[in-house]
MILUM-874717 format. One record per residue (C-alpha): residue in one letter; x, y, z; residue number from 1. Coordinates in nm, 2 decimals, padded with zeros to 4 digits, m for minus. Each point is the difference from the previous one (the first is absolute). Layout:
SITE   r        x        y        z     k
SITE   A        X        Y        Z   NUM
...
// end
This chain:
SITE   r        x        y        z     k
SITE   X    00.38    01.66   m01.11     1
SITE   X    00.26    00.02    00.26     2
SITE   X    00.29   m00.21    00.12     3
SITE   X   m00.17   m00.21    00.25     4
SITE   X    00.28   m00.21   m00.01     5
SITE   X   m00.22   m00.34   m00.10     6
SITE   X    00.29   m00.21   m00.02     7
SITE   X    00.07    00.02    00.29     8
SITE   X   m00.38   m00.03    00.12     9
SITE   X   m00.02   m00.30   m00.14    10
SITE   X    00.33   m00.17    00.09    11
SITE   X   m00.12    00.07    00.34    12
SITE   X   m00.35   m00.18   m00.09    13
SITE   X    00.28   m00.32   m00.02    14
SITE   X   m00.24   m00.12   m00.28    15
SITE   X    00.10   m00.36   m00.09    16
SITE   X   m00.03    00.01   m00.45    17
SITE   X    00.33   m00.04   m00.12    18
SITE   X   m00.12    00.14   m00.34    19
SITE   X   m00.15    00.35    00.09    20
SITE   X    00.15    00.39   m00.07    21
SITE   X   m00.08    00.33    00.10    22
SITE   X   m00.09    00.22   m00.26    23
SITE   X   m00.06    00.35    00.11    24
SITE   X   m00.16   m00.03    00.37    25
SITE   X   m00.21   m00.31   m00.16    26
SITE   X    00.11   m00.34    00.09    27
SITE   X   m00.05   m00.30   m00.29    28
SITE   X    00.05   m00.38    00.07    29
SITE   X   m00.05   m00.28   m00.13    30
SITE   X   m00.07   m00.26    00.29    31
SITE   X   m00.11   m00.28   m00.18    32
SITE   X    00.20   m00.06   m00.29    33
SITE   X   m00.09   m00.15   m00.31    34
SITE   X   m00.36    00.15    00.05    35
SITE   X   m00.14    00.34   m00.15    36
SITE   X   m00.11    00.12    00.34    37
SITE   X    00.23    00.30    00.08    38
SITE   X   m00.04    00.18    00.35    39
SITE   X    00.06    00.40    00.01    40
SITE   X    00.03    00.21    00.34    41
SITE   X   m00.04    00.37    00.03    42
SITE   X   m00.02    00.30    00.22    43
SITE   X   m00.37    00.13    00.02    44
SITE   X   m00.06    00.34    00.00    45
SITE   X   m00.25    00.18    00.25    46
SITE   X   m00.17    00.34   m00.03    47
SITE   X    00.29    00.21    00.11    48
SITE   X    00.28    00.05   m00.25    49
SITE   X    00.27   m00.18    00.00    50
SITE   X   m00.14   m00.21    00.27    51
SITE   X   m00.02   m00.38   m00.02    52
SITE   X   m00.21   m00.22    00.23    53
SITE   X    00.09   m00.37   m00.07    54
SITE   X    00.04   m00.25   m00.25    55
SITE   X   m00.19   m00.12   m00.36    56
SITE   X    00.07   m00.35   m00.04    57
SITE   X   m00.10   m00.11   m00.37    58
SITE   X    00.02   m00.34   m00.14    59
SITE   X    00.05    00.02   m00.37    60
SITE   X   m00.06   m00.20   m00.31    61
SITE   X    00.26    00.00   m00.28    62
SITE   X   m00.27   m00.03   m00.26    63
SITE   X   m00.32    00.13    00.18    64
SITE   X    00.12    00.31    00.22    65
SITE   X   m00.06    00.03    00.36    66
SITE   X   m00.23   m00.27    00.11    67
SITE   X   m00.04    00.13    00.42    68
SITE   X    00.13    00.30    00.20    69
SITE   X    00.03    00.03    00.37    70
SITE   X    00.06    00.33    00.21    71
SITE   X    00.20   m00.11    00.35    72
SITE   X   m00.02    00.36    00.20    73
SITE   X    00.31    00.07    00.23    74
SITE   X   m00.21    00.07    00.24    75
SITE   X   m00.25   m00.29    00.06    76
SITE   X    00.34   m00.25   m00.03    77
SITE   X    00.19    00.23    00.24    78
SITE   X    00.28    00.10   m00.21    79
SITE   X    00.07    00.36    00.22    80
SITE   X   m00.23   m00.08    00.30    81
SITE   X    00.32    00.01    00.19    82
SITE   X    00.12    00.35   m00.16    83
SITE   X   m00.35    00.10    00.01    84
SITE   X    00.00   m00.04    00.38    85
SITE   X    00.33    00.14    00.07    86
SITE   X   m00.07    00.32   m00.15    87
SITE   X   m00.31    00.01    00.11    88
SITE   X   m00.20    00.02   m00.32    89
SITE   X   m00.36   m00.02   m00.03    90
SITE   X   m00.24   m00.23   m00.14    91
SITE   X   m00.19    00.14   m00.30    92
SITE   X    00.25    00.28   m00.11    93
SITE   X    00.20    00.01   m00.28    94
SITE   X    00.35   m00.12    00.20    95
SITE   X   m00.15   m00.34    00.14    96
SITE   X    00.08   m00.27   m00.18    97
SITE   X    00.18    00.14   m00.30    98
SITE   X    00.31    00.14   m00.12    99
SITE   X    00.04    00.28   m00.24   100
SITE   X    00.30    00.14   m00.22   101
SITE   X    00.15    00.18    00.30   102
SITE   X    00.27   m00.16    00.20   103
SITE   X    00.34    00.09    00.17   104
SITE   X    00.32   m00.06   m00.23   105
SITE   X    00.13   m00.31   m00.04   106
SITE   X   m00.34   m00.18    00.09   107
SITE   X   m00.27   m00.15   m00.17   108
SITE   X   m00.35    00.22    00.05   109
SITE   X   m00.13   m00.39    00.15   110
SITE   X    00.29    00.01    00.26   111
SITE   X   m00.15   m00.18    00.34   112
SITE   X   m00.28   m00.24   m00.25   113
SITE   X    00.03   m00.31    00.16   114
SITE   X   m00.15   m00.24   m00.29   115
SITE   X   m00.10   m00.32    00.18   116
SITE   X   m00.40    00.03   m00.03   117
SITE   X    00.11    00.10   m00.38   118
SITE   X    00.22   m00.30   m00.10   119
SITE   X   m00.28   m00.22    00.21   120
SITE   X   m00.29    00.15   m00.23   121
SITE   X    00.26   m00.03   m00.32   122
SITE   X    00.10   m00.36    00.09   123
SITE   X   m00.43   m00.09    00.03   124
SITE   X   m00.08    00.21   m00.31   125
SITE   X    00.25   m00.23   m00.22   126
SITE   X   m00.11   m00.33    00.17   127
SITE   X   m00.33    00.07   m00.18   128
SITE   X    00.14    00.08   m00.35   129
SITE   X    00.35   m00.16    00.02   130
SITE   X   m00.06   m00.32    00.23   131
SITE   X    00.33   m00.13    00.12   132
SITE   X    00.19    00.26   m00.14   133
SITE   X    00.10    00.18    00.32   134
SITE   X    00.03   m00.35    00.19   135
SITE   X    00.25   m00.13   m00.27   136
SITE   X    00.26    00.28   m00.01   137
SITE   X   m00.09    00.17    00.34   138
SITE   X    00.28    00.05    00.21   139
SITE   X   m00.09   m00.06    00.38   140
SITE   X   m00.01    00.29    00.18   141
SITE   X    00.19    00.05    00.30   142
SITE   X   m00.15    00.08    00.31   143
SITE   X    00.02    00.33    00.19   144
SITE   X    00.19    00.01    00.32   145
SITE   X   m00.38    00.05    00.14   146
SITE   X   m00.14   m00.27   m00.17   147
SITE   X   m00.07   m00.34    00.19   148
SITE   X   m00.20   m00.32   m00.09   149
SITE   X   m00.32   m00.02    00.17   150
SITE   X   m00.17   m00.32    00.02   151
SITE   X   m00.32   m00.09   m00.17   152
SITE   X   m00.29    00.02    00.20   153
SITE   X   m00.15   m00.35    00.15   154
SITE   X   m00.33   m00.06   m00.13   155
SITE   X   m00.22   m00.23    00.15   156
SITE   X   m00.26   m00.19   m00.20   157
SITE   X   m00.34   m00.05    00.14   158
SITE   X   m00.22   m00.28   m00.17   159
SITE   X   m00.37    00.17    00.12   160
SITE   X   m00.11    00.32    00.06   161
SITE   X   m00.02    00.13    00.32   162
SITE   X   m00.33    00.23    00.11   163
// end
């Protein structure tokens, strides 16, 4: 397999578990400590060679093997929509939404992901099988110089129906 320089995928992913490694272009944590439920992360593979098209999130049990798998795709969380757009690449061919072994020098083949809708699905995936794990030892996230708070909606509670 190529470099596709995973550590640094994942240090971009700013994935809270203190007690995780990369291993190869797999990453292995441990978010809930104390419990045999390990969580691995890998690049999936498509069709094409060489060509990867998202994430496999597995939750793992010491004793019993992998227990549930997720595949997040880059491109229904967004990860190169932006790239995507810029260069103009369709939907449906083998370019959209993926990244393949091929890059310029110095740069990882993912350069322009941006992992938000990934680290959103990642942090809901291990509220189901590590609850509080991410809460406890998640470090806030900073907001973008885009970013603003919006308020919540005002709801208005009716006590009949109205016809």
């Amino acid at each position: 397999m190529p470099s596709l320089y995973a550590p640094e995928f994942f240090a971009e992913l700013s994935l809270p578990f203190t007690d995780s490694t990369v291993v190869g272009n797999t990453y292995y944590a441990t978010p809930a400590p104390g419990t045999p439920l390990r969580l691995r992360i890998e690049f999936t593979r498509t069709i094409h060679a060489d060509t990867y098209g998202g994430l496999r999130l597995t939750a793992l049990h010491a004793d019993q093997g992998e227990i549930d798998a997720v595949a997040l795709s880059f491109a229904d969380h967004g990860t190169f929509r932006r790239r995507d757009e810029t260069h103009g690449t369709p939907a449906n061919t083998k370019r959209y939404g993926t990244f393949d072994k091929h890059h310029r020098p110095g740069q990882p083949p993912w350069e322009g992901a941006v992992t938000t809708g990934l680290r959103d699905a990642i942090e809901q995936y291990t509220a189901v099988w590590f609850p509080g794990a991410w809460t406890t030892s998640a470090p806030r996230r900073a907001a973008g110089r885009t970013a603003h708070q919006t308020p919540a909606p005002l709801t208005t509670h009716r006590g009949g129906r109205s016809r």
